[in-house]
N, CA, C and O of each residue as an XYZ file, in Angstrom:
644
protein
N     -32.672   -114.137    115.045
C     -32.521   -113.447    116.313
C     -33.678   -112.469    116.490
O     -33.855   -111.579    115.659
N     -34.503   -112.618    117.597
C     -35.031   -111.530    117.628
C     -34.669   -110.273    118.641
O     -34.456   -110.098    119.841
N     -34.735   -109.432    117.296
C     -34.522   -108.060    117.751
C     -35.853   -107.097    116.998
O     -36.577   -107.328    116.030
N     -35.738   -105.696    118.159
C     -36.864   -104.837    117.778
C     -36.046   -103.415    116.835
O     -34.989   -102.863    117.140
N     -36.673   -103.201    116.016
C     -36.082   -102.308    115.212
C     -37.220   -100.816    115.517
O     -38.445   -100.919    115.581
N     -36.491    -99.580    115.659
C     -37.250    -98.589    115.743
C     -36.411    -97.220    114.997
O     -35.262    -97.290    114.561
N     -37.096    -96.247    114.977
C     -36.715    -94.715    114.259
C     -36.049    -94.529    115.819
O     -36.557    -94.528    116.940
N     -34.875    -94.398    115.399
C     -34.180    -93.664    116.357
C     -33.363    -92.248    116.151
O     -33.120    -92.152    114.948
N     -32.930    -91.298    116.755
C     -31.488    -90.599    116.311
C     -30.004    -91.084    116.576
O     -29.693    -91.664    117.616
N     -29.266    -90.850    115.729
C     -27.785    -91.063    115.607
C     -26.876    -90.409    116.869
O     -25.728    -90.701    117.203
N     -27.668    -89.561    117.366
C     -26.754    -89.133    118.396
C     -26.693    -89.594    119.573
O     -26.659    -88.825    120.534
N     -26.668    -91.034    119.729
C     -26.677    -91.862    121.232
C     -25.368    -92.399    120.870
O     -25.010    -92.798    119.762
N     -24.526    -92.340    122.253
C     -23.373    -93.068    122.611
C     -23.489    -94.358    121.714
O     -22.608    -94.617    120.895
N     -24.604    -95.168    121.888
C     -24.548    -96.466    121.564
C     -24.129    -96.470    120.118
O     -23.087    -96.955    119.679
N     -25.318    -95.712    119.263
C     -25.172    -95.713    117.728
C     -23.939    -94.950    117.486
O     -23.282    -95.453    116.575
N     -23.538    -94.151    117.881
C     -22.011    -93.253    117.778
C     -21.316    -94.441    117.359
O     -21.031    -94.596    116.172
N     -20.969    -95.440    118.388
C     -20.181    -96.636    118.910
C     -20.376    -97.542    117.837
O     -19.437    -98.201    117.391
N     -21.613    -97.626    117.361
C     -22.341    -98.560    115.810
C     -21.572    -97.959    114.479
O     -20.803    -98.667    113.830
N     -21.759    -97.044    114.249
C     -20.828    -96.089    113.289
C     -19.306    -96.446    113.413
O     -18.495    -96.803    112.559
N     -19.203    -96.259    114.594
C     -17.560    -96.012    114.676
C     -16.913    -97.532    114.236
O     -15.733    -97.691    113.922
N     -17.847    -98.513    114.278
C     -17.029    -99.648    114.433
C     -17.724   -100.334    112.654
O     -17.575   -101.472    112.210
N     -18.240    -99.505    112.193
C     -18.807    -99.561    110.932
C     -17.498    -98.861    110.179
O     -17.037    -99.206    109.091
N     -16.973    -97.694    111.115
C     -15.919    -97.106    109.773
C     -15.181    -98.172    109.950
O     -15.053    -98.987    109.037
N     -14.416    -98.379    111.480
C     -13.456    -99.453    111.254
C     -13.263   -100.652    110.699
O     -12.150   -101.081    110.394
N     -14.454   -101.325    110.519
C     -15.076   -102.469    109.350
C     -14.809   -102.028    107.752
O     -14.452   -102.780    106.845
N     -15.054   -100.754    107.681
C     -14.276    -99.817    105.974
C     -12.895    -99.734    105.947
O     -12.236   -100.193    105.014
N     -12.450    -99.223    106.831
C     -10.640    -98.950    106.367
C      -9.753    -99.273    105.794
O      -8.968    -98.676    105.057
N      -9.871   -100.561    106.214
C      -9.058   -101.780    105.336
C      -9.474   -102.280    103.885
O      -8.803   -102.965    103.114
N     -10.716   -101.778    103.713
C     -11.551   -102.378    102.007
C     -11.197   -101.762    100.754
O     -11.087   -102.415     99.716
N     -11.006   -100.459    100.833
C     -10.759    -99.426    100.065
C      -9.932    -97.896    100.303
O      -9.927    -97.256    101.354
N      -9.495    -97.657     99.480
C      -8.796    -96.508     99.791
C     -10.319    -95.400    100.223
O     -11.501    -95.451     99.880
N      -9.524    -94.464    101.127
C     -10.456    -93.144    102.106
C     -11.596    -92.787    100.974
O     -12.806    -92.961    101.121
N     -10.797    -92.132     99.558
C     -11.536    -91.492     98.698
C     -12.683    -92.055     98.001
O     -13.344    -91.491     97.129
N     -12.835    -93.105     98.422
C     -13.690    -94.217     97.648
C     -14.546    -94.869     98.870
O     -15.238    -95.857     98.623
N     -14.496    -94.154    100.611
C     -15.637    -94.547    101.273
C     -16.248    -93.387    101.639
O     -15.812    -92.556    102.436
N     -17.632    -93.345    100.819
C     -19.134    -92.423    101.013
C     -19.190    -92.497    102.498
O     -20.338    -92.902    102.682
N     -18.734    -92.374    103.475
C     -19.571    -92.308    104.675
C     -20.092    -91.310    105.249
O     -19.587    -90.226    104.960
N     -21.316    -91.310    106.292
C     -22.162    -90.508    106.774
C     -21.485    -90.358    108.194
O     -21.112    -91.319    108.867
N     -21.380    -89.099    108.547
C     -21.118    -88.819    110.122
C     -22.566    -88.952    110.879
O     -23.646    -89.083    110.303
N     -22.372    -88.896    112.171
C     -23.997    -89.427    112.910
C     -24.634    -88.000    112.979
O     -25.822    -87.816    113.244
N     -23.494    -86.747    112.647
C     -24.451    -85.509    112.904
C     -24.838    -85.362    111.016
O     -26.024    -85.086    110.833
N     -24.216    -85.474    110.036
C     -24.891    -85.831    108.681
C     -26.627    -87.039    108.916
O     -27.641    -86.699    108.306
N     -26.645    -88.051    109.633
C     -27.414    -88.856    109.886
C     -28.222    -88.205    109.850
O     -29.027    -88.260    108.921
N     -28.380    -86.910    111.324
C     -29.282    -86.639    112.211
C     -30.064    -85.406    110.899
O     -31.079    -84.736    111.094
N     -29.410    -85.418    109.916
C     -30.450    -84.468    109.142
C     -31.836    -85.056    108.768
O     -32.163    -86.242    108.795
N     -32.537    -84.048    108.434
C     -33.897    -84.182    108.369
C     -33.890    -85.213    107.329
O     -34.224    -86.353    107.650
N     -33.449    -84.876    105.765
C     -33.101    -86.291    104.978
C     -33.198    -87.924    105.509
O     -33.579    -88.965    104.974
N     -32.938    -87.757    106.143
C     -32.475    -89.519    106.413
C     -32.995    -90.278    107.671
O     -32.563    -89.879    108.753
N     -33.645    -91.055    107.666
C     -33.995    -92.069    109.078
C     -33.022    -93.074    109.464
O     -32.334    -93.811    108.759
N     -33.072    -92.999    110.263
C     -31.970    -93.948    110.693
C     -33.096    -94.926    111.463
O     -33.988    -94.309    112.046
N     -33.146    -96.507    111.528
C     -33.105    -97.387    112.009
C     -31.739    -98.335    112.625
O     -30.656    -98.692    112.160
N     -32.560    -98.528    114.103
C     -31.760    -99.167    115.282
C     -32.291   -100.384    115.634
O     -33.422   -100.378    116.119
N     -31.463   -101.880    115.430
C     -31.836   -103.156    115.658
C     -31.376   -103.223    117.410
O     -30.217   -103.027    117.778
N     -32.042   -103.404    117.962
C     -31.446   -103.710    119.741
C     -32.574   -105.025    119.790
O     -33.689   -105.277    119.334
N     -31.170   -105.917    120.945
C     -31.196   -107.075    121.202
C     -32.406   -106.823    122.813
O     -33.001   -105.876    123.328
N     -32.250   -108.223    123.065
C     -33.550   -107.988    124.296
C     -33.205   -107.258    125.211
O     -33.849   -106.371    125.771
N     -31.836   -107.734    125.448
C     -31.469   -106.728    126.374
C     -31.566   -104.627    125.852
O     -31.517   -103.695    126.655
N     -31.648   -104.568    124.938
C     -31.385   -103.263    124.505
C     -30.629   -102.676    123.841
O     -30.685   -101.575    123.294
N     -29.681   -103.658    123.903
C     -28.022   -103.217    123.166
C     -28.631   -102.937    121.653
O     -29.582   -103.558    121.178
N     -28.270   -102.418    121.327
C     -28.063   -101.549    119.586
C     -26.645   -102.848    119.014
O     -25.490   -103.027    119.400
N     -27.641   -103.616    117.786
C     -26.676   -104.417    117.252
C     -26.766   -103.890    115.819
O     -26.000   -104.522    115.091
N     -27.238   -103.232    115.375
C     -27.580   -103.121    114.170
C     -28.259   -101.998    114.015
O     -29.066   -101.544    114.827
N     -27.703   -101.143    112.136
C     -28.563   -100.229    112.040
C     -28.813   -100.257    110.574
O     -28.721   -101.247    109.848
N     -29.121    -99.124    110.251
C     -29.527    -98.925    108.530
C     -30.133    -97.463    108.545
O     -30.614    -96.952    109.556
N     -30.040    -96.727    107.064
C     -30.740    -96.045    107.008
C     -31.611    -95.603    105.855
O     -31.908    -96.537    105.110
N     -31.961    -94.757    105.610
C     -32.699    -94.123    104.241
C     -32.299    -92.310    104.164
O     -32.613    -91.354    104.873
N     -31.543    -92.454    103.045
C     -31.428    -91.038    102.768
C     -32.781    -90.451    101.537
O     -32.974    -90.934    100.421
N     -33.256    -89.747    101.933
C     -34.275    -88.851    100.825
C     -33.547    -87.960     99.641
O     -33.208    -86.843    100.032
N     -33.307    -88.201     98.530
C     -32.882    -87.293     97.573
C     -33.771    -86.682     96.504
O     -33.710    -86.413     95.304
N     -34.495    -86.606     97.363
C     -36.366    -85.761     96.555
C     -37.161    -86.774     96.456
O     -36.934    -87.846     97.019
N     -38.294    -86.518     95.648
C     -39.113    -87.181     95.702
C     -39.169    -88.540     94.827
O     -40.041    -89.398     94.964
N     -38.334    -88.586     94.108
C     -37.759    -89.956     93.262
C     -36.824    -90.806     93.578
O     -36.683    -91.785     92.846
N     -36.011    -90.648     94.676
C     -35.043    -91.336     94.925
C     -34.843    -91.610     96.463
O     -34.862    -90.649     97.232
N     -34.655    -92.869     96.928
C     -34.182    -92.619     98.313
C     -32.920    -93.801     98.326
O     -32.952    -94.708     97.493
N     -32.002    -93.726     99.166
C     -30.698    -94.096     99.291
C     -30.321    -95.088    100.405
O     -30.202    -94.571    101.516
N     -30.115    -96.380    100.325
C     -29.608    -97.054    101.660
C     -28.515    -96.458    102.034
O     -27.691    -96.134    101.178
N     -28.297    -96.201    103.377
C     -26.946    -95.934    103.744
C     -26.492    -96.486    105.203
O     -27.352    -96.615    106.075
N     -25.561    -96.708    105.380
C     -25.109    -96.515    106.861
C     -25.635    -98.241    107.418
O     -25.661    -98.387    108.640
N     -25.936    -99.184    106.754
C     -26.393   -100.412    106.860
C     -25.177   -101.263    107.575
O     -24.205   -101.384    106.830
N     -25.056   -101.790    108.684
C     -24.329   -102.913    109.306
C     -24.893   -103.311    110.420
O     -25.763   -102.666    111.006
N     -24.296   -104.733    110.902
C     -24.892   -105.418    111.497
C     -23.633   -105.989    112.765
O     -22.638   -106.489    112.240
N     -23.621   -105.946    114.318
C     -22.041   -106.641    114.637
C     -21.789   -107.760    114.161
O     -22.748   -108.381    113.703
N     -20.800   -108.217    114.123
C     -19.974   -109.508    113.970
C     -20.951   -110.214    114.503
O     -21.856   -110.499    113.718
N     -21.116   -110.798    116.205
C     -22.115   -111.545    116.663
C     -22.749   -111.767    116.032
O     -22.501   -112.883    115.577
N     -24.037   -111.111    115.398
C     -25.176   -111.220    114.771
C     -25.081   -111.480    113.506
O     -26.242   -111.289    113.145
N     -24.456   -111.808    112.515
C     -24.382   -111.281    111.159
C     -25.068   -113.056    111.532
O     -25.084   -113.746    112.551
N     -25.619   -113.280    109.957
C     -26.417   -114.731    109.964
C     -27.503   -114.840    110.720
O     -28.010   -115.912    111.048
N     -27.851   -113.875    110.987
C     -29.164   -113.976    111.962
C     -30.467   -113.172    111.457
O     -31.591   -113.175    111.961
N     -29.993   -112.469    110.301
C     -31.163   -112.143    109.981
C     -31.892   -110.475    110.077
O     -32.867   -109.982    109.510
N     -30.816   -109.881    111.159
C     -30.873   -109.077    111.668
C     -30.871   -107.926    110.132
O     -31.932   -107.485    109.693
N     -29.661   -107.628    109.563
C     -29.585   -106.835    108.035
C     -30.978   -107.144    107.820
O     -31.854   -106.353    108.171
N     -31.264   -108.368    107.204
C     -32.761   -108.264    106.625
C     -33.621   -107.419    107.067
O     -34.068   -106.428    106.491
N     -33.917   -107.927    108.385
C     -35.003   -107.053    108.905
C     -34.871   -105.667    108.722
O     -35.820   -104.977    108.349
N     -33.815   -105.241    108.947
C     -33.446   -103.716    108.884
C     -33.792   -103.261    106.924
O     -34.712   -102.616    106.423
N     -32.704   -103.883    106.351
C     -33.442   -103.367    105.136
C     -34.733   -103.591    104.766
O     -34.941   -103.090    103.661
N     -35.983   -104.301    105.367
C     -36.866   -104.398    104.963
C     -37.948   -103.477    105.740
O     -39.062   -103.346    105.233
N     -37.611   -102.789    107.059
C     -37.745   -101.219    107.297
C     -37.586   -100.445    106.439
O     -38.427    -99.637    106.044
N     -36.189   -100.626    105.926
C     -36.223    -99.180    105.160
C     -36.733    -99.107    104.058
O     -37.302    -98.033    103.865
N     -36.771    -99.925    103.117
C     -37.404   -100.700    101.897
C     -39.140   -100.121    102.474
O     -39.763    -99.334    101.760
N     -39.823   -100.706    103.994
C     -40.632   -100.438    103.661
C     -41.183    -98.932    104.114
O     -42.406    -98.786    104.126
N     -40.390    -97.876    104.465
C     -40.072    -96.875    104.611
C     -40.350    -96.203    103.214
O     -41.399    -95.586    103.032
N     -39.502    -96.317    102.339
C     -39.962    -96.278    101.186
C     -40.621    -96.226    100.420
O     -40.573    -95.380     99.526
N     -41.516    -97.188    100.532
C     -42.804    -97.326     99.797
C     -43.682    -96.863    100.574
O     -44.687    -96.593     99.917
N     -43.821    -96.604    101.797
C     -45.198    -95.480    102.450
C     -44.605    -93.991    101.716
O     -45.474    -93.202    101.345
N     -43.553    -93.715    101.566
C     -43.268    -92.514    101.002
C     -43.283    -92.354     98.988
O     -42.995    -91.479     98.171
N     -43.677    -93.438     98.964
C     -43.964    -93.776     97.338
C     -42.544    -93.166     96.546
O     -42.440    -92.125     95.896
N     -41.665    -94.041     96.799
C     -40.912    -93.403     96.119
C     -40.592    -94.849     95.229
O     -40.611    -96.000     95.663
N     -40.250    -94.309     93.630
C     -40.180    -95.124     92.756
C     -38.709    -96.188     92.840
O     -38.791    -97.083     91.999
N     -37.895    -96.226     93.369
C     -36.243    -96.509     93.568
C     -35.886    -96.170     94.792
O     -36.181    -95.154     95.421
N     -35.160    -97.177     95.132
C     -34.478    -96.961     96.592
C     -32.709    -97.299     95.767
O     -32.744    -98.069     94.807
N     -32.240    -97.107     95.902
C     -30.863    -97.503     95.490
C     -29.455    -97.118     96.583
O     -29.511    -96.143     97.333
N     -28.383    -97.924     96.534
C     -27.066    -97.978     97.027
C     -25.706    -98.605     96.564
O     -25.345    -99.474     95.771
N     -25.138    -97.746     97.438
C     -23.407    -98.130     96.670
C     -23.259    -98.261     97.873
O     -23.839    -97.818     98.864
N     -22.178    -99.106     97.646
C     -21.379   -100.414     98.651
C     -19.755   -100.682     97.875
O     -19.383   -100.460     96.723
N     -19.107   -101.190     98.943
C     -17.930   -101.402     99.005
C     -17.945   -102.951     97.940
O     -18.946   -103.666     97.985
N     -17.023   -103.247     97.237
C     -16.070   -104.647     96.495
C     -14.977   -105.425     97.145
O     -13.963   -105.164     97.793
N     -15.480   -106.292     96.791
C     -14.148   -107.169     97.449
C     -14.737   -108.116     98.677
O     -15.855   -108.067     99.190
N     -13.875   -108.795     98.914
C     -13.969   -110.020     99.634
C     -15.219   -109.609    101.291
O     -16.153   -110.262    101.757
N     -14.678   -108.434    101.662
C     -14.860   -107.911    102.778
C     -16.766   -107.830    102.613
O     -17.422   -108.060    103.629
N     -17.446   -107.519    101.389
C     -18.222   -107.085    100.762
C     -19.491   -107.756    100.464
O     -20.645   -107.327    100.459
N     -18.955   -109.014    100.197
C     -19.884   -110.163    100.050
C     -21.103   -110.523    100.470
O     -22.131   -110.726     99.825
N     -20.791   -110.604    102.092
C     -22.017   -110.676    102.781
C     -23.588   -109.515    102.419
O     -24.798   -109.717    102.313
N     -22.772   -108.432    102.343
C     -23.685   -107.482    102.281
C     -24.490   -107.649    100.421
O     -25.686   -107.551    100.150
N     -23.814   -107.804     99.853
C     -23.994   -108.061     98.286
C     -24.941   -109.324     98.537
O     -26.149   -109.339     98.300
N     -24.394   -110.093     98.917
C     -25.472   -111.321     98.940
C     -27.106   -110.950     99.584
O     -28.121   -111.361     99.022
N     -27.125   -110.273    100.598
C     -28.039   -109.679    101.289
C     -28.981   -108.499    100.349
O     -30.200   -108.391    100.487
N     -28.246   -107.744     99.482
C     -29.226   -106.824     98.726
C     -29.774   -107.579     97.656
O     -30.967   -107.499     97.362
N     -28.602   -108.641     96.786
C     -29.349   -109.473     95.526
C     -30.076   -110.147     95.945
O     -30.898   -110.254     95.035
N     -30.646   -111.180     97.338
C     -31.075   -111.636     97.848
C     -32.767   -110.689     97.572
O     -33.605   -110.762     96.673
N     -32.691   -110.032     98.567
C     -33.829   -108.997     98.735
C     -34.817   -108.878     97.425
O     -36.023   -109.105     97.333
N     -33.690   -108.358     96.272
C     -33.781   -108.078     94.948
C     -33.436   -107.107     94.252
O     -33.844   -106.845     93.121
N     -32.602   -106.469     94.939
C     -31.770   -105.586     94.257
C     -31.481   -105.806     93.129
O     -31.727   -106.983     92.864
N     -30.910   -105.047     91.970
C     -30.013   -105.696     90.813
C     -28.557   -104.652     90.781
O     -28.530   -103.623     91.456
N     -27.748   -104.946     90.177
C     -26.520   -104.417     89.795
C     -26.919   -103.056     88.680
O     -27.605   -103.210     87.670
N     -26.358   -101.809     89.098
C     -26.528   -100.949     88.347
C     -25.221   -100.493     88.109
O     -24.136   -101.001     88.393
N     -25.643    -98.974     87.281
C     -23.839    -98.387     87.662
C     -23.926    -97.185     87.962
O     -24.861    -96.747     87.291
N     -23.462    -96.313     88.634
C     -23.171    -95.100     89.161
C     -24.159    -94.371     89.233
O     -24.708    -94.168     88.150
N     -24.787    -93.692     90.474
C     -25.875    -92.845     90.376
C     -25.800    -91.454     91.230
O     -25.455    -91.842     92.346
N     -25.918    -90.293     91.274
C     -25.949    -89.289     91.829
C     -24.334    -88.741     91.781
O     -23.984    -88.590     90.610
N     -23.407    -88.451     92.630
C     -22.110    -88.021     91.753
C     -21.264    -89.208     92.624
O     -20.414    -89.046     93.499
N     -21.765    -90.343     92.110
C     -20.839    -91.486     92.814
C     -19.637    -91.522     91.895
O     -19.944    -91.227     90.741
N     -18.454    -91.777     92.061
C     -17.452    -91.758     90.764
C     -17.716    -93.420     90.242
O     -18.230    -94.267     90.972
N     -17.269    -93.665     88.892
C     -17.278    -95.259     88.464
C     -15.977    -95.762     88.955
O     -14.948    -95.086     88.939
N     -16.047    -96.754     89.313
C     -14.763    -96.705     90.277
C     -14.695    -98.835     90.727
O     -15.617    -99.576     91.068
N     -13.488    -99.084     90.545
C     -13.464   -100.593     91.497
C     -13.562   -101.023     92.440
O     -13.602   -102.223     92.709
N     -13.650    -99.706     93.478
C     -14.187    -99.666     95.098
C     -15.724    -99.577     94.954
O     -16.519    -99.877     95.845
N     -15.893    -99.337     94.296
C     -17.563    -99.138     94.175
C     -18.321   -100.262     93.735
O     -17.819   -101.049     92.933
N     -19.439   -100.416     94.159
C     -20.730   -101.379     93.679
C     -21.906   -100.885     93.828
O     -22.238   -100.778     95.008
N     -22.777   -100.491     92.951
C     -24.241    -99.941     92.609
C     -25.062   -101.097     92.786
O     -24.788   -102.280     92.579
N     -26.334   -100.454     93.290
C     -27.254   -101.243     93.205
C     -28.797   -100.667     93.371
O     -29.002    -99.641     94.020
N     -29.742   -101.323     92.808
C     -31.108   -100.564     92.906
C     -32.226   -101.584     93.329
O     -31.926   -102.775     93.416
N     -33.376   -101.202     93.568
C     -34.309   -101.769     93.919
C     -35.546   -101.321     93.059
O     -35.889   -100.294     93.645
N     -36.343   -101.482     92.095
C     -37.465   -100.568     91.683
C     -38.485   -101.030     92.371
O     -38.693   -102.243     92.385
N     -39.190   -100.267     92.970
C     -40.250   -100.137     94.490
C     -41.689   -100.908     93.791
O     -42.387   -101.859     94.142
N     -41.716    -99.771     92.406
C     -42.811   -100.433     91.302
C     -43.479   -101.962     90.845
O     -44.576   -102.518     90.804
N     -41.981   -102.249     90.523
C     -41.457   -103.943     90.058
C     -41.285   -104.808     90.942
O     -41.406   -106.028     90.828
N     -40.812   -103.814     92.426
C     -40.372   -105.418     93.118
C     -41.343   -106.422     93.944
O     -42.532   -106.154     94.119
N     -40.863   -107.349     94.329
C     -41.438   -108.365     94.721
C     -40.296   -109.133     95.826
O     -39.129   -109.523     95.861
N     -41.550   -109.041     96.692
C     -40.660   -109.383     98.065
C     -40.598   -110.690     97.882
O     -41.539   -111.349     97.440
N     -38.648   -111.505     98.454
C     -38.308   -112.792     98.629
C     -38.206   -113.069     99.906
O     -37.574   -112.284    100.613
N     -38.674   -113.988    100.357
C     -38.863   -114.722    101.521
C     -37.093   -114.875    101.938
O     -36.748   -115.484    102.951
């Protein structure tokens, strides 16, 4: 599908509406205490970019982001794609913004935690894909069966088609 991806802020109706239907896509996966989520005014901190996938028409189908946790670490977060679109390619593109977000900012690791379970898959397939690998717990994530780690080393990796 083509869509244009740009640095946007979190505080548009549209992306509000992207979020909101991102928590409701969580609710059902895991218990509350076990979903990390970002509010769009948490987004809008200086920390974190948010990328916005919009269709030709404009619509916002997709987002992603990058949280900064100094100069060694940066964080996927806030990554979904609508229903419509999923299989299209759209996630990719977006993580490969932020991915390459990343590496203009030289940071050694990009890493994220993500939800388990059936609901989960798609997105798991999409980071091992990329090249992520399976880690375990990083920053004060708890170890947990709702949880899934994952990293990228910026150094090592090597982009898959």
């Amino acid at each position: 599908m083509a869509v244009t991806i740009a640095i946007e802020s979190p505080l548009q109706d549209d992306v509000r509406a992207l979020v909101a239907q991102l928590n409701d896509h969580l609710l059902p996966l895991s218990p509350l205490e076990f979903q990390f989520k970002m509010s769009v005014e948490q987004m809008a901190d200086s920390t974190t970019t948010l990328f916005v996938a919009r269709d030709a028409a404009g619509k916002a189908v997709g987002m992603g982001a990058l949280k900064m946790h100094g100069p060694e670490l940066g964080e996927v977060k806030r990554m979904f794609t609508l229903p419509e679109v999923r299989g299209q390619r759209v996630g990719r593109q977006l993580l490969e913004r932020i991915v390459d977000l990343a590496r203009e900012r030289k940071l050694p690791v990009v890493m994220l935690e993500t939800g388990t379970g059936d609901g989960m898959a798609e997105a798991h397939r999409l980071y091992t894909r990329y090249g992520f690998t399976p880690r375990g717990p990083f920053l004060d994530y708890p170890d947990s069966e709702w949880s899934a780690f994952f990293e990228l080393n910026l150094a090592a990796a090597v982009r898959v088609a």
